[in-house]
C-alpha positions in Angstrom: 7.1 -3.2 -25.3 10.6 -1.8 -26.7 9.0 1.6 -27.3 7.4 1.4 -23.5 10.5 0.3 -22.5 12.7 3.8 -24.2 9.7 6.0 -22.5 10.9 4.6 -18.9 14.3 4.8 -19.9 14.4 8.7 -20.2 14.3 8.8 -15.9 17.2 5.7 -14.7 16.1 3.0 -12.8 18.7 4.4 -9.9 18.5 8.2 -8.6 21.5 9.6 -6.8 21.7 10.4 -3.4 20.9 14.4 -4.2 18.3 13.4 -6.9 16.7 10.8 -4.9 16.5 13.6 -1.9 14.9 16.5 -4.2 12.7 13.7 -5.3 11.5 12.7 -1.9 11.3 16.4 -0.6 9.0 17.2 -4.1 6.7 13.8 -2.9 6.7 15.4 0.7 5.6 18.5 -0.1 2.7 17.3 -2.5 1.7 15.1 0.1 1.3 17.8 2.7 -0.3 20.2 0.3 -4.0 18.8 1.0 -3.6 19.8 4.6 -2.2 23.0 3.4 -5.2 24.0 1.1 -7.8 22.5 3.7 -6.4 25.0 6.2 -6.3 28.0 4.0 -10.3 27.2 2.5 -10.7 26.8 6.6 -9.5 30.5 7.3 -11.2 32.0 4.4 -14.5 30.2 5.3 -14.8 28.2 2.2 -15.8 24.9 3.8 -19.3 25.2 3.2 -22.3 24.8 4.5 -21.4 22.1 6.9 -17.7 22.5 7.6 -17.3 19.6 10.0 -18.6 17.1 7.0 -16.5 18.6 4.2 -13.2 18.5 6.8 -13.9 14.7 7.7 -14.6 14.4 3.6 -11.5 15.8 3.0 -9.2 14.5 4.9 -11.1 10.8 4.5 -10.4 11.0 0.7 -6.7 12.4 1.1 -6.4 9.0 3.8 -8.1 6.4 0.5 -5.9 8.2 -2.2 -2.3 7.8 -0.3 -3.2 4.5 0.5 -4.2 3.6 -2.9 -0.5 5.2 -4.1 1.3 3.4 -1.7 -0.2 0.0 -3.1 0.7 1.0 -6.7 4.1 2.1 -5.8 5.6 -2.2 -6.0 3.1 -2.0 -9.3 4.7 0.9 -10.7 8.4 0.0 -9.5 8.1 -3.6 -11.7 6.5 -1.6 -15.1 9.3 1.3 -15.2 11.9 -0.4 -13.5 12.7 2.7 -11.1 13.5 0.9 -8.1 13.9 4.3 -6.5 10.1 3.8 -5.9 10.5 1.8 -3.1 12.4 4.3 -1.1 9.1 6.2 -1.5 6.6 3.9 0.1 7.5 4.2 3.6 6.2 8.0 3.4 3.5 7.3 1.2 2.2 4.7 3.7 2.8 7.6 7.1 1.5 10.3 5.2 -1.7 8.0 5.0 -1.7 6.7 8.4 -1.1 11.0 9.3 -4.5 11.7 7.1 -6.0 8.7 8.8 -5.0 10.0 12.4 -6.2 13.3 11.3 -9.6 11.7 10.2 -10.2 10.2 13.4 -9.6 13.3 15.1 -12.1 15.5 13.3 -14.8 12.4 14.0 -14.2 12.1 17.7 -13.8 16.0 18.4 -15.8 17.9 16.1 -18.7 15.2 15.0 -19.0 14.2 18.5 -17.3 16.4 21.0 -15.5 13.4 22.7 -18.8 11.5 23.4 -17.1 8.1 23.7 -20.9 6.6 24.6 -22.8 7.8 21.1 -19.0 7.3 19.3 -19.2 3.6 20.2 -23.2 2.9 19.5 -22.2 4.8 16.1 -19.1 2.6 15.3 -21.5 -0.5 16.2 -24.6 0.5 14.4 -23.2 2.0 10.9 -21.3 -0.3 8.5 -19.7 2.2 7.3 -17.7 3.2 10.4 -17.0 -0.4 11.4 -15.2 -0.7 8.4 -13.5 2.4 8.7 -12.5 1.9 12.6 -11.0 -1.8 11.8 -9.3 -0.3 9.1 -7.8 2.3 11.1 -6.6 -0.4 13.7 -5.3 -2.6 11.5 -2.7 0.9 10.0 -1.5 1.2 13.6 1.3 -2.0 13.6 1.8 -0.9 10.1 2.8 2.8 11.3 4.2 1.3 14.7 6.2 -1.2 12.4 7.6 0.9 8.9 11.4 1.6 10.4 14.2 -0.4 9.7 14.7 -1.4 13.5 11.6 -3.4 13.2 12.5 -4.8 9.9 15.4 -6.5 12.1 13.3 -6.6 15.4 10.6 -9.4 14.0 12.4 -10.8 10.6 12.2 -9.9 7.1 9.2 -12.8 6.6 7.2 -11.9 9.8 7.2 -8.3 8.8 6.5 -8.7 5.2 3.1 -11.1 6.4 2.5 -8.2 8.9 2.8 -6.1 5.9 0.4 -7.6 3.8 -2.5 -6.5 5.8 -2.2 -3.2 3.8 -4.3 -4.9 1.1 -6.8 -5.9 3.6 -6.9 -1.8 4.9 -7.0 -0.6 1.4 -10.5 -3.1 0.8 -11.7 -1.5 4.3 -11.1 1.6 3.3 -13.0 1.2 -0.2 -16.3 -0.3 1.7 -15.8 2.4 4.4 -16.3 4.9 1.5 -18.7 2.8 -0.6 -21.3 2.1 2.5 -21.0 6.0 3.8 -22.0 7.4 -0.2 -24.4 4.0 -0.6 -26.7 6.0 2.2 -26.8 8.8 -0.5 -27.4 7.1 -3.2 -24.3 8.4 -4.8 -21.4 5.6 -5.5 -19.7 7.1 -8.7 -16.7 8.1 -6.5 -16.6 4.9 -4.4 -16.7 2.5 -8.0 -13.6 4.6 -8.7 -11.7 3.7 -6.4 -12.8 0.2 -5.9 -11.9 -0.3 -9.5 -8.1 1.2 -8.8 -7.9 -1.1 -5.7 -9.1 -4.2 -7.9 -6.8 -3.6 -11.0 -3.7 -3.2 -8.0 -5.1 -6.4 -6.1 -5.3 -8.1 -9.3 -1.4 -6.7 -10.1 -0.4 -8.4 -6.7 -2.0 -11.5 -7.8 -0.5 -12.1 -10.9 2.8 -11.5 -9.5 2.5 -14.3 -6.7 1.2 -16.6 -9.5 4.4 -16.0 -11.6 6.7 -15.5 -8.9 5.4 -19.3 -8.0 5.9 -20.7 -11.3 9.3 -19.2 -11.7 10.0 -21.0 -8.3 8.4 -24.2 -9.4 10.0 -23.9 -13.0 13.8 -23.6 -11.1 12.3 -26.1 -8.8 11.9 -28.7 -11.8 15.3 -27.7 -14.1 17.0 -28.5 -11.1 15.7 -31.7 -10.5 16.0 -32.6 -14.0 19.5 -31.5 -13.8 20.1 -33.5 -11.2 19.1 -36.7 -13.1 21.1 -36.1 -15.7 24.1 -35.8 -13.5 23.4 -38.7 -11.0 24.3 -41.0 -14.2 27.5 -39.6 -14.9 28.5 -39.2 -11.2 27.8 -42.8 -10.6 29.5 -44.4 -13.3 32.2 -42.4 -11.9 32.4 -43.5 -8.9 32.0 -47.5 -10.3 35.1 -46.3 -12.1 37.0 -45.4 -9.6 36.0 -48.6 -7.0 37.0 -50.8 -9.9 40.6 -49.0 -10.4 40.8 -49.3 -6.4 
């Protein structure tokens, strides 16, 4: 732990305003550089045989893999101790919800031309895009919802239980991937990232069990404080009616 402990102490747990802008510049740019490089293999025809399934690959895995960093980013912030973390998963979570968007596009434009008719008997026939189509709903209030004016608009509490549903999206997005390789008989990707998701899920609930017993311990020195006191606080006051 102590040694863990110097290793996260080299970068401080507080950037400055200049270093905490280059930093979210650098995370910017990294996160735009998929679309970059999917582009470029695009105009130098390196998409393959079947370009239209290696775009809605592409930007399908670029949508999981933000999503999964966004989750790890509360994670991360509690085993380093850089709180600047936080100040990164707002964009995390848009860049995701932008891949997501992107996603969608390619499906409904160059998988099916805008056939709203075989789109919908596709999204009702094929697990795989039911999960990926409530998935992608569920991002939308998320997206709609990530600025500080909403923060005050519903309430700290409501938007934090909005919030949550970001775990829900992240298991859709795992069983969106996991049923579309399952009809390939390939899930060596998908167990990847369903592993990532669980250890983050299991983070999330180890923290709400020891976040309850810390309240429930404070809950229980408290009262026991309280007992002790009532004693004193009583004779006191028998004191004082007996002077009166």
């Amino acid at each position: 732990m102590p040694g863990r402990a110097r290793a996260f102490s080299v970068v401080p747990p507080v950037l400055t305003p200049r270093a905490l802008a280059a930093v979210r510049a650098l995370v910017f740019t990294l996160a735009a550089l998929p679309l970059a490089l999917l582009i470029q293999r695009g105009v130098a025809g390196g998409l393959g045989a079947n370009p239209v399934e290696e775009i809605l690959r592409w930007l399908g895995t670029w949508t999981l893999v933000l999503l999964l960093v966004t989750l790890a980013v509360t994670p991360a912030r509690r085993l380093t101790g850089w709180t600047w973390l936080v100040r990164l998963r707002r964009m995390l979570g848009l860049y995701s919800f932008f891949y997501a968007n992107l996603h969608v596009v390619a499906f409904v434009w160059l998988d099916h031309w805008f056939d709203w008719t075989s789109i919908l008997a596709d999204i009702l026939k094929r697990p795989y895009l039911t999960f990926g189509f409530v998935a992608f709903l569920l991002m939308v209030p998320l997206a709609l919802t990530s600025t500080q004016a909403m923060v005050r608009k519903l309430g700290g509490r409501n938007w934090q239980r909005l919030h949550r549903s970001v775990y829900l999206i992240g298991v859709l997005g795992v069983l969106h991937y996991w049923f579309h390789k399952l009809a390939k008989n390939d899930l060596s990707d998908p167990m990847i990232y369903a592993a990532v998701l669980g250890v983050l899920l299991g983070a999330r609930v180890l923290d709400a069990v020891s976040s309850r017993t810390r309240g429930q311990a404070f809950a229980a020195d408290r009262n026991l404080q309280g007992s002790v006191d009532s004693p004193a606080k009583s004779s006191v006051t028998v004191s004082r009616r007996r002077t009166q």
